[in-house]
N, C-alpha and C positions, 0 to 999 in steps of 0.2 A: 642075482643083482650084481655081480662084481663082475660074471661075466660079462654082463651091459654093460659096465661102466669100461672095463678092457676094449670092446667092441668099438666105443664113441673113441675112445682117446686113440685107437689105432687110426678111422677114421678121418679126425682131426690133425692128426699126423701126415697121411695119405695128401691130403689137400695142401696143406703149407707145403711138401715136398714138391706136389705138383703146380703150384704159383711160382713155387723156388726155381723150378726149372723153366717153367715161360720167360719167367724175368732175365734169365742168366741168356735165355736161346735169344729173346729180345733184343738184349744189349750186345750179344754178338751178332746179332744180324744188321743192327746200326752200324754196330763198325766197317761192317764190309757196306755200308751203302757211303760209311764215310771214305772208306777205300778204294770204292769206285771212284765215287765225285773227284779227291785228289788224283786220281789218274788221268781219268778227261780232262780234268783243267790243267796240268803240268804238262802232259806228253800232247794232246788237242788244241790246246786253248779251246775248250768249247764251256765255254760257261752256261749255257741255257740246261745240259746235261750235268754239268755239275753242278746246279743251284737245284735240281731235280732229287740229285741223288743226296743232298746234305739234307733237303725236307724230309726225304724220306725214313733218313737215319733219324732229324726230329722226331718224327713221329712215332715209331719205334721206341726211343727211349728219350723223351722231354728231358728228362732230368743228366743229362748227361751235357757237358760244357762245348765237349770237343766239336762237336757238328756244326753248331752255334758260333763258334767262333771260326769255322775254318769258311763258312759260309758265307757272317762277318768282310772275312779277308777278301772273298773273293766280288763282294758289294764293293768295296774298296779300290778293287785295282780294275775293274769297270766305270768309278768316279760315280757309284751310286752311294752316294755319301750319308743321304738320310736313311736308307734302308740297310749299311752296313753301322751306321750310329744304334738303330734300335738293335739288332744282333750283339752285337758289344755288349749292349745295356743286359741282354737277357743272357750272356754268357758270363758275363761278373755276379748273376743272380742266383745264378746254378753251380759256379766253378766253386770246387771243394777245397783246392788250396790256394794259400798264395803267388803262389808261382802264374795258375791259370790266370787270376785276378789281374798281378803286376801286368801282364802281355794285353789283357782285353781293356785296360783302363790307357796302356801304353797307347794301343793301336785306335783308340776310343779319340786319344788325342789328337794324334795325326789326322784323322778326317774332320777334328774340328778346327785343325791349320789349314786343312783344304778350303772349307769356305770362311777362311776370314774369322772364326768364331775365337778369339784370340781367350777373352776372358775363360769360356767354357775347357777351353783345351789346358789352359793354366789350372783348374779347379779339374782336368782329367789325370794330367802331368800328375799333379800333387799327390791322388790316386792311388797311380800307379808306384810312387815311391812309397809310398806306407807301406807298399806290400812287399817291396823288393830296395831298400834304401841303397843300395854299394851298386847301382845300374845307372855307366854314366852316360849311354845314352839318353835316358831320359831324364838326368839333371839339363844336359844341354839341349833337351828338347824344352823342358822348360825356360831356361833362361832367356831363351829365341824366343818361346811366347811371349812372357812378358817384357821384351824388346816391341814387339810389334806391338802388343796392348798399350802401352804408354806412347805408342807414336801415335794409335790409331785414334786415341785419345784426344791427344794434343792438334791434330788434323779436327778433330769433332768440333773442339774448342775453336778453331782458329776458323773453322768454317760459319759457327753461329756467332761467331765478331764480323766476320764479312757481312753476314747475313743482316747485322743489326746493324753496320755499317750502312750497307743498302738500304734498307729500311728508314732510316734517317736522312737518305740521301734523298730518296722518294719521296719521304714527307715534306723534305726542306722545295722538295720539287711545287710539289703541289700546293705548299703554303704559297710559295712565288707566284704559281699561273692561278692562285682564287684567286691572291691580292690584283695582279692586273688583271683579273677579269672584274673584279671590281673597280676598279680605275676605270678601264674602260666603259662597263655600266654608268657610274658618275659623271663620263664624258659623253657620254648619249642622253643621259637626262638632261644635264647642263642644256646640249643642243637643242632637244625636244623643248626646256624652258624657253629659252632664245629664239626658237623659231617661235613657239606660243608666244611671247613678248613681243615680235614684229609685227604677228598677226593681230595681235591687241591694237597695236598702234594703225597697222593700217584700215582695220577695221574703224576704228574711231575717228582718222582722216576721214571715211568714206561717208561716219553718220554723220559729221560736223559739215561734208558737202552738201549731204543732202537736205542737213538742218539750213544751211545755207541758201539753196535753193527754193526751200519751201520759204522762207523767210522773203527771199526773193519777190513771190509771189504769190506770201501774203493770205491775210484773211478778208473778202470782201467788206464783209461787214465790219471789222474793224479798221478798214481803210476808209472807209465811207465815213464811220464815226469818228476818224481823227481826222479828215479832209475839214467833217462837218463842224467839229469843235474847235478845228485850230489848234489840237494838242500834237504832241509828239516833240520828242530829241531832235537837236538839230543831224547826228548821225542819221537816226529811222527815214529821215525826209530827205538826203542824200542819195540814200540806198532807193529811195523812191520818187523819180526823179519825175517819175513820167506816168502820175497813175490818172486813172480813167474818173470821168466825172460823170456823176446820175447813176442812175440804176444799168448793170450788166443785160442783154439778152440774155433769154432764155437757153440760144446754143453758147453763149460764151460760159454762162453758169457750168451747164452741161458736159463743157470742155474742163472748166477750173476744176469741179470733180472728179472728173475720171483723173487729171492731172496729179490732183492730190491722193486719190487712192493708190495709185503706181509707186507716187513718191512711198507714202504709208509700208506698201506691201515691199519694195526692196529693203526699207530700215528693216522690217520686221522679219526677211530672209537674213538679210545681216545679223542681226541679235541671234537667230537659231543659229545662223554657222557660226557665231563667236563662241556659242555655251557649246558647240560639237566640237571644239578644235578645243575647248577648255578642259576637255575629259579625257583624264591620260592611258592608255591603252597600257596592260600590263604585260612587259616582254620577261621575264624573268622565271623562268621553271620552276613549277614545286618537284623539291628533291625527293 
């Protein structure tokens, strides 16, 4: 039994030595991928080979900062801003000291001065001081941020007072051109009354002609009946200076008819065209 148990614990032994040494062959075989990459990108310029070779040291050993960040730099000074932002991020997550930290939150900064991102690079700055306080480039990298942050500010502000500016300027526009389009509405119905009001009038010139006319001449029968009585106004018998005595033929009858129907039938076109010109046509859009 004890020799079993000597047996396992040498075993157990065997094994962590041999992970011991994966891990050790691992992280020196990153390095040398991290020591390619800075070769091709310093003596080259070939960054496609040195973003190749800082993966590959990734991958080799995640947990190590330096590949991470040097990667980082190199996303950076290609102006791949958002891809050297997330490396930054992941090398301050990994980086064992401070030192590593102050550089990846430092340089964290800088690419958020790149694009404009003034607040973030202020809350990078900040960062990177905790880690490293007596670093005065990155006091003055700060202070430049929040210079630009308080301008970019004050621009934000002075652009949503223009903006509301405009905006008041437009409305005062368009209270103006509803109000004269309602003026001018006002003044076309006015007209549209006005022309209806002539048309009344001359419409009723027309019936009072034609009431005129019929009057003119008359109802047989009641001409015949005031001839025969002796009645009427002395106006009525003015207006009828020269009427017929006895009974009318048959073609005169025949004539006074049709005469009277004609007269009938124009009043009675008249009456419909006055109730069609009375009914107002609707010009005005629903919104």
């Amino acid at each position: 039994m004890k020799n079993l148990l000597i047996i396992v614990l040498c075993f157990q032994f065997g094994i962590s030595f041999s992970q011991e040494e994966d891990r050790i062959e691992a992280i020196a075989e990153a390095d040398r991928f991290v020591a390619t990459g800075n070769e091709v990108l310093v003596k080259d310029g070939n960054f496609p080979k040195a973003e190749g070779e800082y993966r590959k040291a990734i991958s080799k050993n995640p947990v190590d900062a330096t590949a991470k960040y040097n990667l980082a730099n190199a996303y950076y000074n290609t102006e791949k801003y958002d891809e050297a932002h997330q490396r930054y991020t992941e090398a301050v997550k990994t980086a064992t000291s401070k030192v590593e930290k102050h550089k990846a939150f430092h340089n964290q900064g800088n690419t958020y001065m790149e694009q404009k991102k003034y607040k973030e690079a202020v809350a990078a700055y900040k960062n990177a001081l905790r880690n490293n306080p007596k670093d005065d480039e990155t006091r003055y990298n700060l202070a430049l941020a929040k210079q630009l942050l308080e301008k970019q500010q004050n621009e934000d502000k002075g652009g949503d007072k223009d903006n509301k500016d405009q905006n008041k300027e437009d409305n005062k526009d368009k209270e103006n051109k509803d109000k004269k389009e309602g003026e001018n509405k006002e003044d076309k119905k006015e007209g549209e009354d006005d022309k209806d009001k002539k048309g009344d009038k001359g419409d009723d010139k027309e019936d009072q002609k034609g009431d005129d006319k019929k009057d003119e001449k008359g109802d047989p029968k009641d001409e015949g009946k005031d001839k025969k009585e002796g009645e009427g106004k002395p106006e009525e018998q003015q207006k009828q200076p020269q009427q017929a005595q006895g009974q009318l033929s048959p073609q005169q009858v025949k004539s006074l008819l049709e005469a009277m129907n004609n007269e009938e039938r124009k009043v009675q076109d008249k009456i419909n065209a006055k109730k069609a010109k009375g009914t107002k046509t609707k010009t005005e859009k629903d919104w």
